[in-house]
C-alpha positions as CSV (number, residue, x, y, z in Angstrom):
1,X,12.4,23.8,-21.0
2,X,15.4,22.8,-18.7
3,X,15.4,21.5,-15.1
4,X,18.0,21.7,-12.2
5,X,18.4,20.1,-9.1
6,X,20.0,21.7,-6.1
7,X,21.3,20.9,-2.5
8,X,19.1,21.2,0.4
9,X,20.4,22.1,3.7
10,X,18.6,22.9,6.8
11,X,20.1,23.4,9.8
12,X,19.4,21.0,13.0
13,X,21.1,21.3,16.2
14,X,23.5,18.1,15.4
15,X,24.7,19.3,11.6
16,X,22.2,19.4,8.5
17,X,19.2,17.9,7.3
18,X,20.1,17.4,3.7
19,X,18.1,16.5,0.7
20,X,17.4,18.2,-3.0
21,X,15.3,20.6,-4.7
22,X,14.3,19.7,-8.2
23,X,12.4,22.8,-10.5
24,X,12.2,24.6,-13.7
25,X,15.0,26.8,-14.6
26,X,14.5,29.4,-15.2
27,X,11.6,29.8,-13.0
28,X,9.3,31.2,-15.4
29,X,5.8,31.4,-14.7
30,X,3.2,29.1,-16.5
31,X,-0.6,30.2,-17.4
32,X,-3.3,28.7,-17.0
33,X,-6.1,28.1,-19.8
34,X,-8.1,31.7,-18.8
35,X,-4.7,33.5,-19.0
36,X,-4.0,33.3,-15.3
37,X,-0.6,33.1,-13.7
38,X,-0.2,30.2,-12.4
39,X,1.8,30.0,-9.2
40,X,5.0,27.7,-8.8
41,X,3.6,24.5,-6.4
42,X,6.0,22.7,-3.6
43,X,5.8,19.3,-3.3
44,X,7.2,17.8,-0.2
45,X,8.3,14.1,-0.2
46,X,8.5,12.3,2.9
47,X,10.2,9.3,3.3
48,X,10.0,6.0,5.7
49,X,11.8,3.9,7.5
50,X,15.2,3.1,5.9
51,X,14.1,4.5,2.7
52,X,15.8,7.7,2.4
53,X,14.3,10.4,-0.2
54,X,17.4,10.3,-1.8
55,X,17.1,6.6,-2.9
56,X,13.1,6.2,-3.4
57,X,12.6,6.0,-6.6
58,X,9.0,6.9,-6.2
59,X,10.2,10.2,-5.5
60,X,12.6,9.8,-8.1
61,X,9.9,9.9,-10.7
62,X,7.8,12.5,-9.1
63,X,11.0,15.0,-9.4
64,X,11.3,14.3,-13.1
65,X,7.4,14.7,-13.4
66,X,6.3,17.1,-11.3
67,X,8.5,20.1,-12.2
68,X,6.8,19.9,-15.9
69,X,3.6,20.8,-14.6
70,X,5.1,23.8,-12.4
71,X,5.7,22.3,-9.4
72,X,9.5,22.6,-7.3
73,X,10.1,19.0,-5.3
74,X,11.8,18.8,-2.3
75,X,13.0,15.2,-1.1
76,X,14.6,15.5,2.1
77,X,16.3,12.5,4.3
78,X,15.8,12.7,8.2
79,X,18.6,12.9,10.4
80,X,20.7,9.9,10.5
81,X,19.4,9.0,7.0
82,X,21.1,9.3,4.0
83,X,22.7,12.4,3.3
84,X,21.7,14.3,5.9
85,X,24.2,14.4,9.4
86,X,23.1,12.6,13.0
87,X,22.8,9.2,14.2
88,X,20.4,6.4,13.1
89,X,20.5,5.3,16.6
90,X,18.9,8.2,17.6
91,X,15.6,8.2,15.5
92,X,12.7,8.6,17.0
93,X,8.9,9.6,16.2
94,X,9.4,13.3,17.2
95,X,12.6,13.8,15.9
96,X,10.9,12.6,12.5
97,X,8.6,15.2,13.1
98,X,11.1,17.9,13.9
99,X,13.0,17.4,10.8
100,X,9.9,17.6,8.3
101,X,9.1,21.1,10.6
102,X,12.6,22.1,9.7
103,X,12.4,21.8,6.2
104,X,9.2,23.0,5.7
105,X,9.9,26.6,8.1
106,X,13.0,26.6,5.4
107,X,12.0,25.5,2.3
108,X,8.6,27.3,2.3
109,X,7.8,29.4,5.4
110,X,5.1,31.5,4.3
111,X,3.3,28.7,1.5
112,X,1.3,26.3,1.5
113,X,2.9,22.6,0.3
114,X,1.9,19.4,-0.9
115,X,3.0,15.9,0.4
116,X,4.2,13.0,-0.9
117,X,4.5,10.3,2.2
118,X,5.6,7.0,2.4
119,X,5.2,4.2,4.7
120,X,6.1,5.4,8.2
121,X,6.1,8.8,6.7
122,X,2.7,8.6,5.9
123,X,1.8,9.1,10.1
124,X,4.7,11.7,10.4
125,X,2.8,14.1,7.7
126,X,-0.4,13.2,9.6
127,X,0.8,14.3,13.0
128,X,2.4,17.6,11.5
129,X,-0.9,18.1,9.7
130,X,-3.0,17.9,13.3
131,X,-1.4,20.6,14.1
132,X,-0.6,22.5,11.6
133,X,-3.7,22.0,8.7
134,X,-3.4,25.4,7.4
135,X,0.4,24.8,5.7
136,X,-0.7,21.8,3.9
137,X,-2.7,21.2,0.9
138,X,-3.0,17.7,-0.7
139,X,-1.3,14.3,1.1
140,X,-0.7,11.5,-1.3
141,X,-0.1,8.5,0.7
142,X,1.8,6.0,-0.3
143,X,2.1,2.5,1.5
144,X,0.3,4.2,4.1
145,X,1.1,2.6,7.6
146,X,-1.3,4.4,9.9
147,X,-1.8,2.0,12.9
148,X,1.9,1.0,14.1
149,X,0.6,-0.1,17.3
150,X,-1.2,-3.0,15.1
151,X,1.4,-3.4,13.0
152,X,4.4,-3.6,15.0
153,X,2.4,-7.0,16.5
154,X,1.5,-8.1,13.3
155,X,5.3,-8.5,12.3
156,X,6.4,-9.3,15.5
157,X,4.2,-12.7,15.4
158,X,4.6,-13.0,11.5
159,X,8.4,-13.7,12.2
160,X,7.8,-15.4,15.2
161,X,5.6,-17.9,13.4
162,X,7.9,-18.5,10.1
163,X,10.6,-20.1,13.2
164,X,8.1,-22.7,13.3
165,X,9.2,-26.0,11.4
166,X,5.9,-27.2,10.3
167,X,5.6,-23.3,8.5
168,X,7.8,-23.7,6.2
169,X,5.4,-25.0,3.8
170,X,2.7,-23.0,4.9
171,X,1.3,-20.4,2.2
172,X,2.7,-17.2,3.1
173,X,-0.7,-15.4,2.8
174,X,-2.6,-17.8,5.1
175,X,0.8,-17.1,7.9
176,X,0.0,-13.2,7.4
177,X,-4.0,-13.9,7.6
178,X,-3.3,-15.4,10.9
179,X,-0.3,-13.0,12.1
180,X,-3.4,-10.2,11.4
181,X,-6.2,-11.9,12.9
182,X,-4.0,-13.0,16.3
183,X,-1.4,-10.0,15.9
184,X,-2.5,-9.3,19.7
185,X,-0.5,-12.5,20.9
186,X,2.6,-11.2,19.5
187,X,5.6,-11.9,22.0
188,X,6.1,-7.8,21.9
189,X,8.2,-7.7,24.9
190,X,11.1,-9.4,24.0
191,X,11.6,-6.2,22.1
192,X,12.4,-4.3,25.1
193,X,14.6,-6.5,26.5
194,X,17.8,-4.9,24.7
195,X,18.6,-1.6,24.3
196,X,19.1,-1.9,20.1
197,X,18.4,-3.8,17.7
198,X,19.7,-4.5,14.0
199,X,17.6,-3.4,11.6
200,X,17.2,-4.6,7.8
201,X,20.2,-2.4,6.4
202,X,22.7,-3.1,9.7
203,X,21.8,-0.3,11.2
204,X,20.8,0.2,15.0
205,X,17.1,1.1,16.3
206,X,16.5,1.8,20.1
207,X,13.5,0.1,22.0
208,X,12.5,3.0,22.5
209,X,11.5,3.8,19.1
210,X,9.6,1.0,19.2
211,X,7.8,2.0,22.0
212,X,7.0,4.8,20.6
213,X,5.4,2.9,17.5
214,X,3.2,0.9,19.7
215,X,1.7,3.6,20.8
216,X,1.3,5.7,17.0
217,X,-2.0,5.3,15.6
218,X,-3.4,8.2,13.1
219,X,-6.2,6.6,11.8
220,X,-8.1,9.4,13.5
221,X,-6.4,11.6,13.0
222,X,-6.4,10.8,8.8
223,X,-10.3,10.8,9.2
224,X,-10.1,14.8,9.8
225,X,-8.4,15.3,6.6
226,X,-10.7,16.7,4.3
227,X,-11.5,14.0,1.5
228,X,-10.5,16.2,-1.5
229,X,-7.4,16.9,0.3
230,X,-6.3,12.9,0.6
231,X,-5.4,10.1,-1.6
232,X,-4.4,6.7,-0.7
233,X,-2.2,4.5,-3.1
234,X,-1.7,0.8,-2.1
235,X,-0.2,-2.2,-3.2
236,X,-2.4,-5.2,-3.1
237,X,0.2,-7.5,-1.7
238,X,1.7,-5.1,1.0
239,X,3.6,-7.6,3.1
240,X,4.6,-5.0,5.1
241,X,1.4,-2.0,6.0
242,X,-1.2,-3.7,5.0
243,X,-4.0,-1.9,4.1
244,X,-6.4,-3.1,7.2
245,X,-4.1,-1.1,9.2
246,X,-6.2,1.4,7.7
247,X,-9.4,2.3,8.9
248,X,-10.1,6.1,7.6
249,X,-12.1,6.1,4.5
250,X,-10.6,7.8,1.1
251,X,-12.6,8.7,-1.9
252,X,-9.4,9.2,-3.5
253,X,-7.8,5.9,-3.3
254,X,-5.7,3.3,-5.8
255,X,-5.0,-0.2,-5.4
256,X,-2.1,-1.5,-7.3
257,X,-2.5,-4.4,-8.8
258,X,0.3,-7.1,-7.6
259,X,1.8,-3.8,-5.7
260,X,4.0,-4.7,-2.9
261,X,4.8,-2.0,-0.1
262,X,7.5,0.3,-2.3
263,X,5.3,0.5,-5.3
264,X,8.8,1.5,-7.6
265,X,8.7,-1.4,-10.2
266,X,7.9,0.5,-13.7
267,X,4.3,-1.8,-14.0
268,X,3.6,-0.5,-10.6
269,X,3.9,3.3,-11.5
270,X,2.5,3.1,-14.8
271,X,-0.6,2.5,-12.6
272,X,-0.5,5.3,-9.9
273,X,1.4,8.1,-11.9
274,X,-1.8,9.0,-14.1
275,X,-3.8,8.8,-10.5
276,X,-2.0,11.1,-8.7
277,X,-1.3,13.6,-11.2
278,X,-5.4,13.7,-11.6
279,X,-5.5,14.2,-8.0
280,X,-2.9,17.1,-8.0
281,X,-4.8,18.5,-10.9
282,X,-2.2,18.1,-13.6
């Protein structure tokens, strides 16, 4: 059995939205155990912030997995993001949204897909899926960040508070316990005082992305997912989400033990790998 992995390009009205499509070649159909033919899957990887698909290796291993069990895996990078063309500068929360659109009306228009989301990604697949439940099957989310509004604050005042001298030798955890509890206090609005800001990998972000995150909270959204059709996978020392910011109850749900928020490390997978192939059914 031999794999292949080939260019994605969907068109956008600035260039294309880029990313690759990894799947058995040839495409033969598999069977299932009563002799069925079982029908090729899509799984859709979505990434987050900074994090292209083409550099996640969470991703990474579900390409090499996933194809083995009959599935094809697309991991595409937003606009301004990785491979694909447009400007960072110009991200924002529905132009997220609009690419993942794009590549699903190209990649699969008439099927029904699987997600893989990550992080911010993890609210982008939840607003497509409000409005379009009937193209999606199962969401794995990963580092799920679901309440921006509440996290935005939390690591606004987190920062704010590790200026502080007498911090310094403050335990980290307690500084994030507080950060949590007091997030609300946040000095928010020195955020809009400049049009961009630097972000970790010296790009630019506009305020008004982050406007738009302190208003994004899918919780509510996440609670209309069927259960069967949602699983959660969390690190248990997510510095960055962490997992109060989510309040919508999953059945289907893994906490990774000493897991931070990009879950790649090879002890981290060995624990949700077997999890979510269970939950896909493989």
């Amino acid at each position: 059995m031999t794999y292949k992995t080939s260019l994605l390009e969907a068109p956008f009205k600035d260039g294309l939205i880029r990313g690759t499509i990894t799947e058995r070649t040839p495409p033969t159909p598999s069977f299932t155990k009563e002799g069925a033919e079982h029908k090729l899957k899509t799984l859709v990887c979505v990434h987050g912030f900074e994090w292209p698909a083409s550099i996640d290796q969470k991703f990474r291993v579900l390409a090499e997995e996933l194809p083995k069990h009959g599935y094809r895996v697309i991991r595409f990078d937003y606009r301004g993001n990785g491979l694909s063309d447009g400007k960072f500068r110009d991200t924002r929360i529905a132009t997220m949204l609009e690419d993942l659109s794009l590549v699903l009306d190209h990649v699969a228009p008439d099927e029904n897909v699987e997600i893989a989301s990550y992080s911010i990604g993890t609210a982008i697949t939840s607003l497509y899926w409000k409005n379009n439940p009937s193209r999606i099957g199962k969401i794995i989310f990963f580092g799920a960040a679901f309440d921006h509004a509440s996290i935005s604050r939390f690591v606004t005042l987190k920062r704010a508070l590790l200026t502080l001298p007498f911090v310094r030798f403050t335990p980290r955890s307690l500084v994030e316990r507080v950060a949590w509890r007091f997030k609300q206090c946040a000095p928010i609005d020195k955020i809009f005082e400049k049009p961009f800001h630097p972000t970790k990998f010296s790009h630019e972000i506009s305020s008004d992305f982050y406007r738009d995150l302190l208003d994004l909270n899918v919780n509510p959204i996440a609670e209309t997912i069927p259960q069967e059709q949602r699983a959660l996978v969390h690190g248990d020392r997510d510095h960055s989400s962490p997992r109060q910011n989510v309040t919508a109850t999953f059945e289907n749900e893994i906490v990774v033990k000493n897991g931070d928020h990009h879950l790649e490390k090879p002890a981290f997978i060995e624990q949700w790998l077997p999890f979510v192939k269970r939950f896909l059914g493989i």
